[in-house]
BAFI-3210 file (N, C-alpha, C; in Angstrom, 3 decimals, decimal comma, padded with zeros to 6 digits):
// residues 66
n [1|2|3|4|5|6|7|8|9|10|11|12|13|14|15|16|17|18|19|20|21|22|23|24|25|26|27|28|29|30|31|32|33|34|35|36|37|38|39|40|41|42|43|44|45|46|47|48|49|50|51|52|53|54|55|56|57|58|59|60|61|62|63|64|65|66]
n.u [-024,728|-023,396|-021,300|-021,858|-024,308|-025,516|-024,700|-026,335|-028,672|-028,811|-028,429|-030,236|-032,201|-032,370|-033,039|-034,820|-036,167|-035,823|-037,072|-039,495|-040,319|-039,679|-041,924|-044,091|-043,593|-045,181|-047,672|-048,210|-048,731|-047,168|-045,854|-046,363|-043,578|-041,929|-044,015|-043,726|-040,956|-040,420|-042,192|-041,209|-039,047|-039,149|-040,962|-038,696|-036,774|-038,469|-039,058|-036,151|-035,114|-036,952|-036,309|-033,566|-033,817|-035,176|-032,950|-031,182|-032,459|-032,743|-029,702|-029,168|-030,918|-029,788|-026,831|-027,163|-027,932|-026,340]
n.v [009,899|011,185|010,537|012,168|012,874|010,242|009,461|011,508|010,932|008,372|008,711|010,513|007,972|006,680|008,591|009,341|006,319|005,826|008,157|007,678|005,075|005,383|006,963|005,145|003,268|004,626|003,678|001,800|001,538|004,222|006,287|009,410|011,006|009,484|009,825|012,132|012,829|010,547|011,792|014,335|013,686|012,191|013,061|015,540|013,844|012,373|014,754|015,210|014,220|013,871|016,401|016,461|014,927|015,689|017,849|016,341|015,676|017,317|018,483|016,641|016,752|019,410|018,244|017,079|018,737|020,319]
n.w [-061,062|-058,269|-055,983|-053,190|-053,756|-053,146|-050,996|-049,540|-050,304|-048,674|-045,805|-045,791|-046,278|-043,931|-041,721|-042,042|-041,865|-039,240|-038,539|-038,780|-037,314|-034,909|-034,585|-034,978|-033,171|-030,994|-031,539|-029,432|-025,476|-023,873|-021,441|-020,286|-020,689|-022,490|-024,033|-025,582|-026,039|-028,140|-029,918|-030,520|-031,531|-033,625|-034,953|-035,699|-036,987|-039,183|-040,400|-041,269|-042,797|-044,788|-046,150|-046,625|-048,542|-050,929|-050,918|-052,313|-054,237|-055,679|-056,038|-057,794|-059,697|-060,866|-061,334|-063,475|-065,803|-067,407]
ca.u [-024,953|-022,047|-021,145|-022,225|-025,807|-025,450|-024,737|-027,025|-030,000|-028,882|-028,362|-031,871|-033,322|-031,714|-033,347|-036,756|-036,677|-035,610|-038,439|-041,242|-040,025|-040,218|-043,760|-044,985|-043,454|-046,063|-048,704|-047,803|-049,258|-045,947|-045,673|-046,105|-042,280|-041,440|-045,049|-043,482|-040,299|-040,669|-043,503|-040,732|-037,918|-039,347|-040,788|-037,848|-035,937|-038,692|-038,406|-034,629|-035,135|-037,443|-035,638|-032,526|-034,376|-035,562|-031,886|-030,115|-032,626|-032,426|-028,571|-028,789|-031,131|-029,296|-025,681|-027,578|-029,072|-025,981]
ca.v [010,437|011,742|009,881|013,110|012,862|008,876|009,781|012,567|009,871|007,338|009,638|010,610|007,061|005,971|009,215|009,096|005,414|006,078|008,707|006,463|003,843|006,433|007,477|003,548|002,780|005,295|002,923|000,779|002,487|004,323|007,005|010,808|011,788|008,895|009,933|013,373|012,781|010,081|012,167|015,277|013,107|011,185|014,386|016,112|013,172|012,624|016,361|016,213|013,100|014,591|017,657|015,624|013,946|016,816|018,599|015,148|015,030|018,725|018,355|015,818|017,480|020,495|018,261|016,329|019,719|020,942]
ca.w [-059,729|-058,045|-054,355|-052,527|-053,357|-053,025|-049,376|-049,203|-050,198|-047,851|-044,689|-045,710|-046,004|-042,321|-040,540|-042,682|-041,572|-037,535|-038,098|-038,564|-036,835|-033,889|-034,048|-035,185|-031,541|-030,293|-031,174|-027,635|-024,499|-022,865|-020,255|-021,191|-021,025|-023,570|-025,892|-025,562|-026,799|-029,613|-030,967|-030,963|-032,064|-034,207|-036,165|-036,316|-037,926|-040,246|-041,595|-042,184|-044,096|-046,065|-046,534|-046,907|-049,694|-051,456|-051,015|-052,917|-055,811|-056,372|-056,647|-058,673|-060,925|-061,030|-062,220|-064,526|-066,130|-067,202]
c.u [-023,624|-022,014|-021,431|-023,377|-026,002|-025,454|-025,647|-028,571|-029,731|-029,080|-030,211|-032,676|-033,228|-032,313|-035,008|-037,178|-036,814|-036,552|-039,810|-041,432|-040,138|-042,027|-044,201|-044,756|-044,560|-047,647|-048,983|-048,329|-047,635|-046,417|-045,734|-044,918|-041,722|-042,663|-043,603|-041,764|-040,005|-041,296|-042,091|-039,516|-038,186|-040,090|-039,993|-037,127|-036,863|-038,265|-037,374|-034,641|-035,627|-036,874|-034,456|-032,551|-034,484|-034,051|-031,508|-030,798|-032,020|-031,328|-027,955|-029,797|-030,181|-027,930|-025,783|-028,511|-027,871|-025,735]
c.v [010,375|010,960|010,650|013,046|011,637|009,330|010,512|011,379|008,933|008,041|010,328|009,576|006,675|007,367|008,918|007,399|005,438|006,965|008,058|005,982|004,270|006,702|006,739|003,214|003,754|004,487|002,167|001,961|002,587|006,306|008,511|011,511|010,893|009,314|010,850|013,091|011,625|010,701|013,676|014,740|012,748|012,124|015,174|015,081|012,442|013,158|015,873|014,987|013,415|015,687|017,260|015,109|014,825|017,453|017,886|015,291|016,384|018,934|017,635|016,102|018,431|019,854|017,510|017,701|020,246|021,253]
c.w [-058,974|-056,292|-053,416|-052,320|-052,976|-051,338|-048,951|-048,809|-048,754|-046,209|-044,569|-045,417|-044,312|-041,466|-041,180|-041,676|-039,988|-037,114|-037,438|-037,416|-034,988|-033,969|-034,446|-033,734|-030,345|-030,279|-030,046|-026,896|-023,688|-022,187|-021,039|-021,585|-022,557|-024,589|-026,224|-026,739|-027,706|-030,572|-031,087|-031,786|-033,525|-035,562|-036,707|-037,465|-039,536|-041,710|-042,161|-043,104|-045,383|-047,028|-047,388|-048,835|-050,775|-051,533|-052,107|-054,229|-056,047|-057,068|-057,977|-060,073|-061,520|-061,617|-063,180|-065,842|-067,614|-069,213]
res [x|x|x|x|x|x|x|x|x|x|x|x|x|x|x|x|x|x|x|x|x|x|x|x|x|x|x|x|x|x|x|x|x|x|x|x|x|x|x|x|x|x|x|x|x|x|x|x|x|x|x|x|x|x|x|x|x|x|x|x|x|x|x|x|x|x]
***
């Protein structure tokens, strides 16, 4: 595995985790401007984690293929 996707994964695990970790803090009773944006934040940084995640193996299928 090449240090590109090594970064790719990690940059993924650190927003996947700031995802969550965002909309678990929604369990507490807070104010509608803070639901509002944890619950948008906290989905977007999900996604790109996921995505993120999904980009790194792919690559790393694809130079392990070859």
């Amino acid at each position: 595995m090449s240090w590109q996707i090594t970064i790719m994964f990690a940059v993924a695990a650190v927003f996947s985790l700031l995802g969550a970790g965002l909309l678990l803090a929604l369990a507490r009773p807070a104010g509608p401007a803070k639901v509002y944006v944890f619950r948008m934040v906290g989905i977007m940084a999900l996604s790109l984690g996921v995505v993120l995640a999904f980009s790194a193996a792919a690559m790393w299928r694809w130079s392990t293929d070859g």
